[in-house]
C-alpha atoms as one frame of an Amber mdcrd trajectory, in Angstrom:
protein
  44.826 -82.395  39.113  43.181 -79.808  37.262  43.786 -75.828  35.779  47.655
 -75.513  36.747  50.790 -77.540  35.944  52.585 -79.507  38.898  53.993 -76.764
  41.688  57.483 -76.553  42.673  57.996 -76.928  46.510  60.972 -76.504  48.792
  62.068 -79.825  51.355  60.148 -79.215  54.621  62.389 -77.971  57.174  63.385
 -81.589  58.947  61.942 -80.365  62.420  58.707 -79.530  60.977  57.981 -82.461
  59.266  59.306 -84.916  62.459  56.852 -83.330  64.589  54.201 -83.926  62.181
  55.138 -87.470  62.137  55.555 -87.869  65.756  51.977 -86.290  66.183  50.678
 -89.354  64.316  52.419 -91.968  65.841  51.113 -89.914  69.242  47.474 -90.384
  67.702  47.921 -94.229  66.757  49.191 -95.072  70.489  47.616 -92.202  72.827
  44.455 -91.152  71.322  42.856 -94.011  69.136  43.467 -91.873  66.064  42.000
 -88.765  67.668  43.441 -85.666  65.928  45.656 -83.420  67.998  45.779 -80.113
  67.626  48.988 -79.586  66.489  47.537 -81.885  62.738  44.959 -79.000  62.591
  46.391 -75.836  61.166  44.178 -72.781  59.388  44.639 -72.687  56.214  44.264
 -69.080  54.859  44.107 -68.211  51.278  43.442 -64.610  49.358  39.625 -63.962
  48.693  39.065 -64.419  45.378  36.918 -60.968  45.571  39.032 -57.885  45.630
  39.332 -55.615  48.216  37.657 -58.301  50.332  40.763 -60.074  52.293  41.486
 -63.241  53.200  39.389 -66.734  53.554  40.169 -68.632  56.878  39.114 -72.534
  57.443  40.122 -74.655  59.492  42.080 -78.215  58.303  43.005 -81.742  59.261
  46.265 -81.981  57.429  48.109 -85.275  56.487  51.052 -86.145  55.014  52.191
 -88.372  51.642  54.197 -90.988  51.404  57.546 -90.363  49.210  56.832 -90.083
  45.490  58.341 -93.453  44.934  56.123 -95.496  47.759  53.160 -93.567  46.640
  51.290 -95.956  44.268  52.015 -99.315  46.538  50.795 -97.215  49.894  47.645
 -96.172  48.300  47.405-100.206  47.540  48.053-101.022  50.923  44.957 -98.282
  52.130  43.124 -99.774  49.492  43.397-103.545  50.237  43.081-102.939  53.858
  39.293-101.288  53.445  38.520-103.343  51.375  39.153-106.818  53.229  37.404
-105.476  56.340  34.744-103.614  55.449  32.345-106.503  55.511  33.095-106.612
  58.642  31.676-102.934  59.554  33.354 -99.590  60.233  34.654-100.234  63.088
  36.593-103.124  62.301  38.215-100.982  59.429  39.052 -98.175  62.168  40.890
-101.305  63.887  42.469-102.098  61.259  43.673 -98.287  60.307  45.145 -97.697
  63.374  46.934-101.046  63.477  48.623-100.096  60.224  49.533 -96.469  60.808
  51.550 -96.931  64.096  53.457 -98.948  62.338  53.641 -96.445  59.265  54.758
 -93.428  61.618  57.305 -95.229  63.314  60.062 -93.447  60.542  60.095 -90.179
  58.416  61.864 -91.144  56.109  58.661 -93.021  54.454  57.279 -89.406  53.553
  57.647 -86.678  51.012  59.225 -83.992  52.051  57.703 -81.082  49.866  54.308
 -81.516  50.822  51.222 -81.249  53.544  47.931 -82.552  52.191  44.030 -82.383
  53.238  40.622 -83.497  51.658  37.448 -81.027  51.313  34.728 -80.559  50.189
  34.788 -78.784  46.782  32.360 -76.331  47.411  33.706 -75.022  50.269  34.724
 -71.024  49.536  38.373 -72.099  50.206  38.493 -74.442  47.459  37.102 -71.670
  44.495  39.605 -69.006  46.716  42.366 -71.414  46.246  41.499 -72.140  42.338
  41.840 -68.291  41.933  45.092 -68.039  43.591  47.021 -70.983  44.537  49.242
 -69.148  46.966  48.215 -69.942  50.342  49.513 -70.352  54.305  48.710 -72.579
  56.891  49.281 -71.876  60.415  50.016 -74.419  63.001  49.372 -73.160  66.450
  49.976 -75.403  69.476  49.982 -73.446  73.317  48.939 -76.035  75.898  50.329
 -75.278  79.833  49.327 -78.399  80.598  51.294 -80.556  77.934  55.024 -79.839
  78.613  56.487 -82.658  75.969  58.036 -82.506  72.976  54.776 -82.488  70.903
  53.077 -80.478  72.855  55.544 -77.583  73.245  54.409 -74.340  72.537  54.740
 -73.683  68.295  53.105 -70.955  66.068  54.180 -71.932  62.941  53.575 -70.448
  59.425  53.742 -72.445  56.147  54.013 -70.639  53.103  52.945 -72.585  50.060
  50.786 -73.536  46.904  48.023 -75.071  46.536  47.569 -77.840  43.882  43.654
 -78.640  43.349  43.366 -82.879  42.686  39.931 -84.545  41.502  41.432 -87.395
  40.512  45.427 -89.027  40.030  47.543 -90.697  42.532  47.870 -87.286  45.316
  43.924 -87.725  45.086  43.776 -91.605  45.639  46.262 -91.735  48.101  44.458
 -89.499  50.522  40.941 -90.715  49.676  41.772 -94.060  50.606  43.844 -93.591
  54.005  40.707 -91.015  54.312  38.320 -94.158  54.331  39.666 -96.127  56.986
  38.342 -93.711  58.800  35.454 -92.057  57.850  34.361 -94.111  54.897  33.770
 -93.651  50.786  33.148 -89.660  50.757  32.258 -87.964  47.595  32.099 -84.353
  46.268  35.533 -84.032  47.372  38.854 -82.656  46.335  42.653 -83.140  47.597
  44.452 -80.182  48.049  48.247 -80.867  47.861  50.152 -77.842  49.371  53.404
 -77.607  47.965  55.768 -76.026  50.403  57.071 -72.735  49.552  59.209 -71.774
  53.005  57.942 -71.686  57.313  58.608 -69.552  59.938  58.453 -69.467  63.774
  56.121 -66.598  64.229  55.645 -66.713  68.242  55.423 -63.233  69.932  55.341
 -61.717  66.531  58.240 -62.768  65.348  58.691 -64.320  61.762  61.933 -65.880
  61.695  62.023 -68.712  58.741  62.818 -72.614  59.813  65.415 -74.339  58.020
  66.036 -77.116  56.269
């Protein structure tokens, strides 16, 4: 991490961060690690121009494993690319999804302060987010057609900080579940988004989720 000290964050409110788990395990066993939209909030940040407004972009958000599981997890992502990749991508993807619907199967592998993604560092967002840190991301999820528990209708807001990470465990943990399944990217950062406090905001209400 680089240009601020290590954020303080607030426990996820224990609803919010089942459904984000459940959402994955839903991915590993229903849609062959396709992302649904409910793992896809937009993350909006202050424009680092005044006057200007806001900065809006759109995420795939993951989650980290408890501090204490971190370094032996990002082991695990490691070791598992790296024993299959002679055998090509695909293989790997196998492999990935294998592994993670196992991983999902219980929330209490995860840390509870936290909601992660990887970019690319030049996006706008990233020098927004390096001028302030504060940030939201907003979960959205209104599908008539999906009437389960996932799917249920949620507008969600999550209040939090951005920390910035170029290198360090937050950055090799995420690169390397990143490559099972789109391979070794470069130019890119980890933002960690240290959570701050949510709210239900459906029909224009803001009413803030406990813990």
């Amino acid at each position: 991490m680089f240009g601020r000290k290590k954020s303080t964050g607030r426990p996820l409110p224990k609803e919010l961060l089942e459904w984000q788990v459940s959402l994955r395990l839903h991915t590993m066993l229903e849609r062959n690690g396709s992302p649904h939209v409910g793992v896809a909030p937009l993350l909006t940040a202050r424009h680092p121009v005044p006057g200007v407004g806001v900065l809006s972009h759109s995420i795939i958000c993951g989650l980290l494993p408890r501090p204490d599981l971190l370094e032996a997890k990002t082991r695990e992502f490691r070791e598992l690319y790296e024993t299959h990749v002679g055998e090509g991508a695909r293989s790997v993807y196998d492999r990935g999804i294998e592994y993670l619907t196992d991983y999902y199967r219980s929330n209490d592998l995860f840390d509870t302060e936290s909601i992660t993604t990887l970019l690319r560092e030049d996006l706008p967002v990233i020098d927004a987010l390096r001028a302030d840190p504060r940030c939201a991301l907003v979960f959205y999820v209104f599908d008539l057609a999906d009437r389960s528990e996932i799917g249920r209708l949620r507008c969600i807001q999550v209040n939090a900080v951005a920390e910035i990470h170029r290198d360090g465990p937050v950055y090799e943990n995420v690169w390397w579940h990143n490559a099972l399944f789109h391979g070794q990217e470069d130019g890119c950062v980890v933002v960690r988004f240290v959570h701050q406090g949510s709210f239900d905001t459906r029909f224009g209400a803001q009413e803030e989720l406990t813990v």
